[in-house]
C-alpha positions as CSV (number, residue, x, y, z in Angstrom):
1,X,17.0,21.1,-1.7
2,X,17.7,21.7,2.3
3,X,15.5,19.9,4.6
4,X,14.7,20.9,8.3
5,X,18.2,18.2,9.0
6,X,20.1,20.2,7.2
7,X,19.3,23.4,10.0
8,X,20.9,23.6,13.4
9,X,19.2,24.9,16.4
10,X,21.6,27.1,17.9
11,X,20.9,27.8,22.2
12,X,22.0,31.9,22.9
13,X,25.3,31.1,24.6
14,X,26.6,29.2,21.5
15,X,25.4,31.6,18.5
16,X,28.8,33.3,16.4
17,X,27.9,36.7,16.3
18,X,30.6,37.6,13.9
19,X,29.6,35.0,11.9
20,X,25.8,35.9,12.4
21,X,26.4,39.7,11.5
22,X,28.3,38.3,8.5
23,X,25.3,36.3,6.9
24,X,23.2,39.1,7.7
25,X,25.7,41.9,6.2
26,X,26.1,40.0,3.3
27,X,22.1,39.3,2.3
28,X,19.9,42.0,3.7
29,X,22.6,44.7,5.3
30,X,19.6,46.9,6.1
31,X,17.4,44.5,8.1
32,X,18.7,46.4,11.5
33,X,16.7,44.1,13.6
34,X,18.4,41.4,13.2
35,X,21.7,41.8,13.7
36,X,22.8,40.5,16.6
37,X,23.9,43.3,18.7
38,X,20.1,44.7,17.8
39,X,18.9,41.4,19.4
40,X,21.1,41.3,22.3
41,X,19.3,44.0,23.5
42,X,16.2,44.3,22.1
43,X,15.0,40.3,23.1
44,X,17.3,38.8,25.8
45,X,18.0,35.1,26.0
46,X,17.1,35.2,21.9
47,X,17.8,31.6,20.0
48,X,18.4,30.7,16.4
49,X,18.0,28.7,13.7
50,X,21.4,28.4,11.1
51,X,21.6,26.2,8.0
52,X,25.5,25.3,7.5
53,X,28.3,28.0,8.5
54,X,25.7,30.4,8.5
55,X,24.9,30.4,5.2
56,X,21.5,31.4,6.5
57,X,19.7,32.2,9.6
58,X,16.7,33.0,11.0
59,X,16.3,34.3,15.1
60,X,14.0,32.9,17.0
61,X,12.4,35.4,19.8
62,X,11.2,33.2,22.6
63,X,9.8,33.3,26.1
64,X,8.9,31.2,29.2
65,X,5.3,31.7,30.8
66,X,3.8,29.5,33.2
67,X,6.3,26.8,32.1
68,X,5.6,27.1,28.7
69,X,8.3,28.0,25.6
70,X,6.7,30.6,22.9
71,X,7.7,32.5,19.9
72,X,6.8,36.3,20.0
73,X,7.0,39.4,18.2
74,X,9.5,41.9,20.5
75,X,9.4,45.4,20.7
76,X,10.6,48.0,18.3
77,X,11.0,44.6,16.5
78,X,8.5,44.6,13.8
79,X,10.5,41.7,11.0
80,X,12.3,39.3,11.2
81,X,12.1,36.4,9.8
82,X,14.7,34.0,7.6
83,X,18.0,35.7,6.0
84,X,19.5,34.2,3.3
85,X,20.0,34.8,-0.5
86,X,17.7,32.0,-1.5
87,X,14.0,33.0,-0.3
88,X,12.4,30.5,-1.7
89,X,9.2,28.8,-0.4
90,X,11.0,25.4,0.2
91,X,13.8,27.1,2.1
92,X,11.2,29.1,4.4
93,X,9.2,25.6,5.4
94,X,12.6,23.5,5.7
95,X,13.0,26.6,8.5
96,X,9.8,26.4,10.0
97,X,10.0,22.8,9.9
98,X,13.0,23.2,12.3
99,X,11.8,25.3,14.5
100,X,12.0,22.8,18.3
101,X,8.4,21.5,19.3
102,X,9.5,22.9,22.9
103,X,7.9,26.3,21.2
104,X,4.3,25.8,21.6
105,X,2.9,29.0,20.5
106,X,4.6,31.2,17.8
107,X,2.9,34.6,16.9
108,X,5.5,36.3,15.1
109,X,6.8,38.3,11.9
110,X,9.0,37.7,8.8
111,X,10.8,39.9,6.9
112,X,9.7,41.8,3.6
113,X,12.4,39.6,1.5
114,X,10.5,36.1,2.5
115,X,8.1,34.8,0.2
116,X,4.2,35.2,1.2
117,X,3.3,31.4,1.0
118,X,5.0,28.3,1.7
119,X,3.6,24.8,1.6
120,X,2.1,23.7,5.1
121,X,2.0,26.5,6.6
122,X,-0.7,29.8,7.0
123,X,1.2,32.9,6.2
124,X,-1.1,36.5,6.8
125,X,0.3,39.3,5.3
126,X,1.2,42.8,6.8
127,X,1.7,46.5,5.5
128,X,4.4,48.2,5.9
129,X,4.9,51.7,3.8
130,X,8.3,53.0,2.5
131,X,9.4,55.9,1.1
132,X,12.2,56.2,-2.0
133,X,14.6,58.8,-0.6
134,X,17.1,58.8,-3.8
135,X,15.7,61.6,-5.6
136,X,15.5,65.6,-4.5
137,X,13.5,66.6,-2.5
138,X,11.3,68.8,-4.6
139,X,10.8,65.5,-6.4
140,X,9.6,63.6,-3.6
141,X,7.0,66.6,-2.7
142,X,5.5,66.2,-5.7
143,X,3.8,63.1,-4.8
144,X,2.5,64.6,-1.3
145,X,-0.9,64.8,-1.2
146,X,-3.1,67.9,-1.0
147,X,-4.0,66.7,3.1
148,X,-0.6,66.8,3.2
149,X,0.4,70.3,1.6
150,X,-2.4,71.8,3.6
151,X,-0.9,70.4,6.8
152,X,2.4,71.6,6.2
153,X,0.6,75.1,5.3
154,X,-1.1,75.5,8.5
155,X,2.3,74.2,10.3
156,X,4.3,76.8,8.8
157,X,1.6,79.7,9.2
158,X,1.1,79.1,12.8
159,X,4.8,79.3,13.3
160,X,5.8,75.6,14.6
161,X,9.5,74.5,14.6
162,X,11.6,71.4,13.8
163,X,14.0,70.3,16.2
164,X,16.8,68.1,16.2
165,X,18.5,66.4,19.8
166,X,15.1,66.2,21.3
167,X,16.1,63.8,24.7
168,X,15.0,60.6,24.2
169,X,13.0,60.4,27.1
170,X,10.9,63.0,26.0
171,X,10.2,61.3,23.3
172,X,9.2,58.2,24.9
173,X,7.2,60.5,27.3
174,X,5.2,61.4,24.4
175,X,4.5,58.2,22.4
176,X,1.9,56.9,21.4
177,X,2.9,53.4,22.5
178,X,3.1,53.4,26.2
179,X,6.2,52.0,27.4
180,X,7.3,50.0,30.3
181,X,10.2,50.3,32.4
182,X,12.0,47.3,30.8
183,X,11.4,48.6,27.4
184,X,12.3,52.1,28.2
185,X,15.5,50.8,29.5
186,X,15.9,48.6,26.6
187,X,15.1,51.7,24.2
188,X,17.7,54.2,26.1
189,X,20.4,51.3,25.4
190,X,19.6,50.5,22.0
191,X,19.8,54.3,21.2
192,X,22.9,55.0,22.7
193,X,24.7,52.2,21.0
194,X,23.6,53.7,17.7
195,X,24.2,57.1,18.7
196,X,27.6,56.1,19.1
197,X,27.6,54.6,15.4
198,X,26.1,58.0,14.4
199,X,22.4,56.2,13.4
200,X,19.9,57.4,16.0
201,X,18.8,60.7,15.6
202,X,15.8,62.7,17.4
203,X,13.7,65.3,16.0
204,X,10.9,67.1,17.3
205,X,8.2,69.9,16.5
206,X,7.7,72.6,19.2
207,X,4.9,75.6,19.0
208,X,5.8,78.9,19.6
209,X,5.8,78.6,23.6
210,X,8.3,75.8,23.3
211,X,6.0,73.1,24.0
212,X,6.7,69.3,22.4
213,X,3.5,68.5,20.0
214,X,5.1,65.9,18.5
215,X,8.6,64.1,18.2
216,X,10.0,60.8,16.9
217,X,13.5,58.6,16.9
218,X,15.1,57.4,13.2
219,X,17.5,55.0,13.3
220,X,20.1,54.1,10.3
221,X,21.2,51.1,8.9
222,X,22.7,51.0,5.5
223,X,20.6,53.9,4.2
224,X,17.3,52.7,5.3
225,X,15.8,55.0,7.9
226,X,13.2,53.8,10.6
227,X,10.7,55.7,12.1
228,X,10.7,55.2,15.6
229,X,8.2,55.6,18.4
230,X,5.9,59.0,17.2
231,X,4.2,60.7,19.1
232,X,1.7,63.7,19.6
233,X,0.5,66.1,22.5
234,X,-3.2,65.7,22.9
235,X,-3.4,69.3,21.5
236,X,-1.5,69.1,18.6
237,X,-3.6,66.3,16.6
238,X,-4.7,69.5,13.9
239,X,-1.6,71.6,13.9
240,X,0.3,69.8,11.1
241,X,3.6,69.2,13.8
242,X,4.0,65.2,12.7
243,X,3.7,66.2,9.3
244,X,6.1,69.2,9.1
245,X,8.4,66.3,11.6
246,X,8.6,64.1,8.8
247,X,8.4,66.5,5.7
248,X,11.8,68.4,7.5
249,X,13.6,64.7,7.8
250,X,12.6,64.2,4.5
251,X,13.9,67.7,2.9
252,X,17.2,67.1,5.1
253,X,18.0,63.4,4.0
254,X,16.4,62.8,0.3
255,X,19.5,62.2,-2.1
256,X,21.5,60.9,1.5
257,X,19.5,57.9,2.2
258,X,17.5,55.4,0.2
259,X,14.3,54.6,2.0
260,X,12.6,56.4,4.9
261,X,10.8,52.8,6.4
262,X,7.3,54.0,8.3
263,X,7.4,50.3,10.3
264,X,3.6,50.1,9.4
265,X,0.8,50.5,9.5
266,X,-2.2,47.9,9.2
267,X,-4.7,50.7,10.9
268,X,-6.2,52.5,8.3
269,X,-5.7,56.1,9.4
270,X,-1.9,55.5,10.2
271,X,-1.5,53.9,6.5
272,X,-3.6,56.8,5.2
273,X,-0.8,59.4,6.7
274,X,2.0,57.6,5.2
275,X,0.6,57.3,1.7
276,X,0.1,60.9,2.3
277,X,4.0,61.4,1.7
278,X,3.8,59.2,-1.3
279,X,4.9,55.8,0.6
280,X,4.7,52.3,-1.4
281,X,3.1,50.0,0.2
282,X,5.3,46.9,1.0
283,X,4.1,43.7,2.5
284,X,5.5,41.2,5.2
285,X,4.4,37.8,5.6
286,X,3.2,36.6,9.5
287,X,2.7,33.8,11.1
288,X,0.3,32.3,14.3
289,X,0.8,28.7,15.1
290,X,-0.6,27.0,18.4
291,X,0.2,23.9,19.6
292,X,-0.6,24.9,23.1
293,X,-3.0,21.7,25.3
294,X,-6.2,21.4,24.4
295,X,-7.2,23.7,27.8
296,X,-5.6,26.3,27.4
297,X,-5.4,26.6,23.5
298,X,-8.8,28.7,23.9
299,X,-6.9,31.2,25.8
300,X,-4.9,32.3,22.6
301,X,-7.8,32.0,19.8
């Protein structure tokens, strides 16, 4: 059994990324987040935790404010958490267990594969919703619901379209989740770099004067497809456009990917929408821990 001495703590500068991308490859290939070159971009200055020649390995997304280290949950970053082939509970505390006291706050997410409970420590868990993708398409409609069917009804009668190579920056324009400059930046990168690997794709729904009602970025990692910043025109909450967006990605990719990956949702609407498509619901644990001083500790309650 490992214990937190068996664990290095591993400063940016000094982490193998081959090695890192090997471990990862190896146990959860389609955990896009955390591959290194994902990281790189998407939380600079990231450390690590690595048991042995990266036999597993766990990031660590940290932070300086007002002189204090933290652990945080990054954006477009939603899991995670400890890869290895043995997720076990005592493998997951030895981790936490080695995570440096110099972090005095951690509010942050593991990944789908880590067990929900380990001793000494409160794990909460979070929804995520999935879709199986390795059947036809006429299959996986079968399992739409009727709110569903009648969306893509009125979509189709009103004469919406589905669009492919939507700009980015549209897209972001049009997000629900409003973005800062830094993340925009980071988000224009990241997509690029995939584009180039041929695993970021845009698609959009326009109405018949050519106007954006809604759009969204997938990205591709060993046939798992994430759904990546939706969004909605104010005006096009009742015309059906997100659900003919995801019903068209749906009828273009079943039998080409395995899982569509909805990154969510714990709000009950969002949840409700992606059950609407027949999503499973599948749970990731988090994690809160603060050992900030006693006078500011409130501050984060």
């Amino acid at each position: 059994m490992y214990t937190e001495k068996d664990i290095a703590f591993i400063q940016h500068r000094d982490i193998d990324r081959q090695a890192w991308d090997a471990c990862v490859g190896l146990h959860s290939p389609d955990h896009i987040y955390a591959y290194s070159w994902y990281l790189d971009v998407m939380v600079p200055g990231w450390t690590a935790l690595v048991l042995g020649n990266y036999k597993a390995v766990m990031p660590l997304p940290c932070r300086k404010k007002y002189g204090i280290q933290y652990l945080y949950q990054p954006f477009l970053t939603p899991q995670l958490g400890l890869i290895t082939s043995d997720n076990s509970p005592a493998l997951l505390r030895a981790f936490l267990d080695a995570i440096p006291v110099q972090y005095r706050y951690w509010d942050i997410c593991l990944h789908h594969r880590n067990p929900p409970e380990t001793e000494g420590y409160s794990l909460r868990s979070r929804i995520n919703l999935v879709l199986p993708l390795q059947q036809p398409y006429e299959a996986i409609r079968q399992s739409y619901n009727e709110n569903t069917l009648r969306n893509l009804r009125k979509a189709e009668t009103t004469g919406l379209l589905v669009k492919k190579d939507i700009a980015p920056a549209e897209i972001m324009a049009l997000s629900y989740q409003p973005l800062s400059p830094d993340q925009s930046s980071r988000l224009s990168r990241l997509y690029k770099m995939l584009e180039q690997r041929n695993a970021s794709f845009t698609y959009g729904v326009t109405g018949a004067d050519g106007q954006l009602l809604a759009s969204a970025i997938f990205f591709v990692q060993q046939g798992r497809a994430f759904y990546i910043l939706p969004g909605n025109s104010p005006d096009s909450r009742h015309t059906g456009a997100s659900h003919m967006l995801i019903d068209q990605f749906i009828r273009q990719y079943a039998m080409q990917l395995r899982i569509l990956d909805f990154e969510g949702s714990d709000i009950a609407t969002v949840a409700r929408f992606y059950r609407g498509f027949g999503a499973q619901q599948e749970n990731y644990p988090a994690l809160q821990l603060n050992r900030l001083p006693w006078f500011i500790r409130w501050l984060k309650k």
